[in-house]
C-alpha positions in Angstrom: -0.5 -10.8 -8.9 0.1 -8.3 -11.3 3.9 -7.2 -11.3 3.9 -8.3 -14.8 1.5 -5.8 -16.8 3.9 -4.1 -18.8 4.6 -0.5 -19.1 3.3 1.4 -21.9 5.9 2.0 -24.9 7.8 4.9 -24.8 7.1 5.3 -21.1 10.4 5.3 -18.9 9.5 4.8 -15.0 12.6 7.3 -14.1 10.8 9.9 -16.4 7.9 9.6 -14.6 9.7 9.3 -11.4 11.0 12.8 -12.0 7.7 14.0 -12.5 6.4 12.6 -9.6 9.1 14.3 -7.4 8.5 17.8 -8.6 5.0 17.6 -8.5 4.3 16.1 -5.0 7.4 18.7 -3.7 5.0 21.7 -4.9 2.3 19.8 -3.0 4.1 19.6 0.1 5.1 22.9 -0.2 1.6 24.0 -0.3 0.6 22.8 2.6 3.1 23.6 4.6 3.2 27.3 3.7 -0.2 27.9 3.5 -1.7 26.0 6.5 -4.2 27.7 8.3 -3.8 28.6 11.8 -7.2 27.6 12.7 -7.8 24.7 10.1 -11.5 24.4 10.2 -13.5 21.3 8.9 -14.1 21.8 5.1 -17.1 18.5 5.6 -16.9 15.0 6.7 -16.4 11.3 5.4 -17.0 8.0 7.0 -17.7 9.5 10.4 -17.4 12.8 12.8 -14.0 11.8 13.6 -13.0 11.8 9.2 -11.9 15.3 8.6 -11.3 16.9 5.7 -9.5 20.4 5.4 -10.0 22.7 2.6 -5.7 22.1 2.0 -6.7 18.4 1.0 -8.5 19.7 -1.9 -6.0 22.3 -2.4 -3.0 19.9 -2.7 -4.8 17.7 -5.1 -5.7 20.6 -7.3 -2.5 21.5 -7.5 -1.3 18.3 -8.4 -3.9 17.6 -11.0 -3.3 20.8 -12.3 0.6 20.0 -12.7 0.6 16.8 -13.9 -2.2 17.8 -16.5 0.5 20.1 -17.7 3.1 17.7 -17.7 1.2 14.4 -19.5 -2.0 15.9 -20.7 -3.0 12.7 -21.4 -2.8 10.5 -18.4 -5.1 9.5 -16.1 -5.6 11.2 -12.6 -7.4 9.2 -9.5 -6.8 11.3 -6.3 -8.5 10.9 -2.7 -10.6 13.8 -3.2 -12.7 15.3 -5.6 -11.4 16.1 -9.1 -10.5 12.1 -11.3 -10.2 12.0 -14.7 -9.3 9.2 -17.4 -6.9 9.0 -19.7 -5.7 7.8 -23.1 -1.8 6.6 -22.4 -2.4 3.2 -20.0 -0.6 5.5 -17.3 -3.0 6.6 -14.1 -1.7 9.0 -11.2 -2.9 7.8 -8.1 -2.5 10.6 -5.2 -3.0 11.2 -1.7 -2.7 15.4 -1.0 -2.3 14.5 2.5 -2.1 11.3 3.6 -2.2 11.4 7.5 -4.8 14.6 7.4 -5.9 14.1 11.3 -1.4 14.5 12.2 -2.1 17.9 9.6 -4.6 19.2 11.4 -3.2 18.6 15.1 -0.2 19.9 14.0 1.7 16.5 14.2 4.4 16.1 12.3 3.8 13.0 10.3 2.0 13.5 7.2 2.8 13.3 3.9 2.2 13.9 -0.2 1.8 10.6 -1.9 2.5 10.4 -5.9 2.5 7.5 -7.8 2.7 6.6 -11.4 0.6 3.0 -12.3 -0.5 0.9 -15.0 -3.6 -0.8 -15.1 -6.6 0.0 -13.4 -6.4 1.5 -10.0 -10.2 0.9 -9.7 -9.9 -2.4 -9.2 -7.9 -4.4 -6.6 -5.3 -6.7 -8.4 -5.6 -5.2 -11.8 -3.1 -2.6 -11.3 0.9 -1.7 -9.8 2.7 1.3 -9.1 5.8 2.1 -11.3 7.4 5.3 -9.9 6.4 6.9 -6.9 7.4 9.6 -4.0 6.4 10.1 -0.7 7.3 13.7 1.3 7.5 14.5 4.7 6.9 18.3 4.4 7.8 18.4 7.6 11.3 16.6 8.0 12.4 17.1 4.5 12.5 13.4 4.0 11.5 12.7 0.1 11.6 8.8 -0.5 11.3 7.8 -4.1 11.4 4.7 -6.0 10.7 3.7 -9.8 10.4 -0.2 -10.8 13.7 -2.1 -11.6 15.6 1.0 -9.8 15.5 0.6 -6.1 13.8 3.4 -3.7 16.7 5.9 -2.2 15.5 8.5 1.0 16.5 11.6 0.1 16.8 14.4 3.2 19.4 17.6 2.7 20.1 16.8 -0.9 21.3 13.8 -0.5 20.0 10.6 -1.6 20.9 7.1 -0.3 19.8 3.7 -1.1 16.9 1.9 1.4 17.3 -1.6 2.7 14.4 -3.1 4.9 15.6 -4.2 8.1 17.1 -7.9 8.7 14.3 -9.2 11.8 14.9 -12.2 12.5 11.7 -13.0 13.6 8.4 -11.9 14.4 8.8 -11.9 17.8 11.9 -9.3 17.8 10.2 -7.3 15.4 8.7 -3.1 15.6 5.2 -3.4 13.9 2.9 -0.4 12.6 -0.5 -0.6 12.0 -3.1 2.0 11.4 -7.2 2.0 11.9 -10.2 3.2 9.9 -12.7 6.4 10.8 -15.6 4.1 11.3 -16.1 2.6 14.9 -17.3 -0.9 13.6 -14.2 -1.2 11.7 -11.6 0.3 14.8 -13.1 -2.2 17.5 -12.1 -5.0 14.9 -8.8 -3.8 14.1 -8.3 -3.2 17.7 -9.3 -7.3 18.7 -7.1 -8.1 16.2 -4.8 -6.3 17.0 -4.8 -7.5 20.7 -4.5 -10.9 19.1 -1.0 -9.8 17.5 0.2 -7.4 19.8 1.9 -10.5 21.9 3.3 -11.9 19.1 5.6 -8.9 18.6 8.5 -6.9 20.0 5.7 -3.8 20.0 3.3 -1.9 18.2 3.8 1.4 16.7 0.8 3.9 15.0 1.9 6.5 13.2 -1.2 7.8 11.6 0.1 7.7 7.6 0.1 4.7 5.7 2.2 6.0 2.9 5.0 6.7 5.8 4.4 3.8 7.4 5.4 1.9 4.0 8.3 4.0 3.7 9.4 3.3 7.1 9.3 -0.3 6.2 11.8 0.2 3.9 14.4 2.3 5.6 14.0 -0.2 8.6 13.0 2.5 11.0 9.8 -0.5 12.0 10.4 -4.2 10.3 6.7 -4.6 9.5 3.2 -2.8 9.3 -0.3 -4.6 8.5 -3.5 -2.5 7.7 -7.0 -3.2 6.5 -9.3 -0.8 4.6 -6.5 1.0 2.5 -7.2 2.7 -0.5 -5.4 2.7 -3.7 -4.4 6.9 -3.2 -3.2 5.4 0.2 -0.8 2.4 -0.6 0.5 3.2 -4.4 3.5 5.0 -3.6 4.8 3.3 -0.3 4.0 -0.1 -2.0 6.6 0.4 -4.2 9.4 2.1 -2.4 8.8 -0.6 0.3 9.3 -3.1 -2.0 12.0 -1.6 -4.6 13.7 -1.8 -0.7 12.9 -5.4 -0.2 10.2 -5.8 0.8 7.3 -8.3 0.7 3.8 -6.3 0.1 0.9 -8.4 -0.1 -2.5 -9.0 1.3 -3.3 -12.2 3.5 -3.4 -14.3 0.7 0.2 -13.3 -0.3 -2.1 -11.8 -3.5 -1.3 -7.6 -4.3 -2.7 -5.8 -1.4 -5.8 -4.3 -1.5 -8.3 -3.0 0.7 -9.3 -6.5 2.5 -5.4 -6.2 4.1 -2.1 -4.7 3.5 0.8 -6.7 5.1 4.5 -5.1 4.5 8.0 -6.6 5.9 11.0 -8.1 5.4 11.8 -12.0 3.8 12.2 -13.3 7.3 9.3 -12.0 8.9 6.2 -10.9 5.9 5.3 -14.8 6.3 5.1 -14.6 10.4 3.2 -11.6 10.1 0.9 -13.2 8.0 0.5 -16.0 9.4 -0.7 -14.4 13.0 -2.7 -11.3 10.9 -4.8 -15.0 10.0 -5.1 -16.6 12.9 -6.3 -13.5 14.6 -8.5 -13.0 11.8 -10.1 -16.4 12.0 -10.2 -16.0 15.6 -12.2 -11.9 15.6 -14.4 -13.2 13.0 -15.9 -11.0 10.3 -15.8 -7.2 10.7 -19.6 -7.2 9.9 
């Protein structure tokens, strides 16, 4: 685990909160008022169905750009094209649009993703988010959290505390999940997947793992699970979800990482768990 690397001295995770709310506000600003009518594919990823619009890049631009201005000497790690190290022990980890397929259908769940985290992002369990936002361009919603400080959901101006939901157990409770690009990888999530499924009051996909942290921790679902996240993808919800009491780990109950993401409440983070393995054990390797 590694929610005790310290902070940096001189470095105040509601100073860098702040930043991280103007910053990713300009980003979602961007892409809301200059979206294309006819989006276009800028190039592709992991498959055909991976795309990437030229507004990702935009976004992340912008954002680099920004946060250059505003701690010239941090580092920048982003989903797209344009990293850079740094000299202060503080990384921004970024996602320009997380949920790009709901931005180019026109869906309205996709979000900018900015977090602030010591370590080293590059390397799964060496690292942890210490201030963060998430915007919904789209509904307004800006959830926020920095470490020791709780995570608020901010919508009309007005900020209010998040709470995850009290599920009693797995089987009453509203789980998200998400799949890869590759096929390989979406015909194993979805056999474990139909190992879970029963286990649960129901399944929701939303198509944004930053938002499906967040929704975590205003109790809109009790739990999500993913594998194959990224760091770009998890940094920010990770810790509004847990700043709103949440349990965030991978199967292991180690920092998540890209092997598995599992998110929830006290009461049911250990259920959840413990079916994610048994269905795990069951499917077999992805490979």
């Amino acid at each position: 685990m590694t929610r005790a690397l310290p902070l940096p001295e001189g470095v105040a995770p509601l100073e860098l909160l702040a930043i991280a709310r103007t910053v990713a506000l300009e980003a979602a600003a961007l892409i809301v008022d200059e979206r294309p009518g006819d989006l276009g594919v800028a190039e592709t990823k992991s498959s055909r169905t991976d795309v990437v619009t030229v507004m990702d890049q935009a976004s992340q631009d912008l954002l680099s750009r920004r946060i250059a201005e505003l701690r010239p000497d941090d580092g920048f790690a982003g989903e797209e094209r344009g990293g850079r190290p740094g000299s202060t022990g503080i990384t921004w980890v970024v996602d320009p649009i997380d949920g790009t397929v709901n931005y180019l259908y026109g869906l309205a769940a996709y979000a900018v993703s900015v977090a602030a985290v010591v370590g080293d992002p590059g390397r799964p369990g060496a690292w942890r988010p210490v201030a963060g936002v998430v915007v919904n361009p789209v509904s307004g919603e800006i959830f926020a959290a920095a470490a020791g400080h709780g995570a608020t959901r901010g919508e009309g101006g007005i900020a209010r505390p998040l709470r995850v939901a009290g599920a009693g157990s797995l089987d009453l409770a509203l789980c998200a999940t998400g799949f890869g690009y590759g096929a390989r990888r979406r015909a194993w999530q979805g056999a474990v997947l139909a190992e879970v499924l029963p286990q649960v009051r129901d399944i929701r996909r939303l198509g944004s793992a930053a938002l499906d942290l967040c929704r975590v921790a205003d109790g809109t679902v009790d739990a999500y699970y993913e594998r194959g996240l990224n760091p770009w993808d998890l940094a920010a919800g990770w810790l509004v979800a847990t700043e709103a009491g949440a349990l965030v780990t991978d199967l292991a109950g180690d920092d998540p990482d890209e092997s598995m993401l599992v998110a929830g409440g006290p009461r049911v983070h250990g259920e959840l768990r413990a079916a994610l393995t048994r269905a795990v054990d069951g499917v077999g390797p992805e490979d």
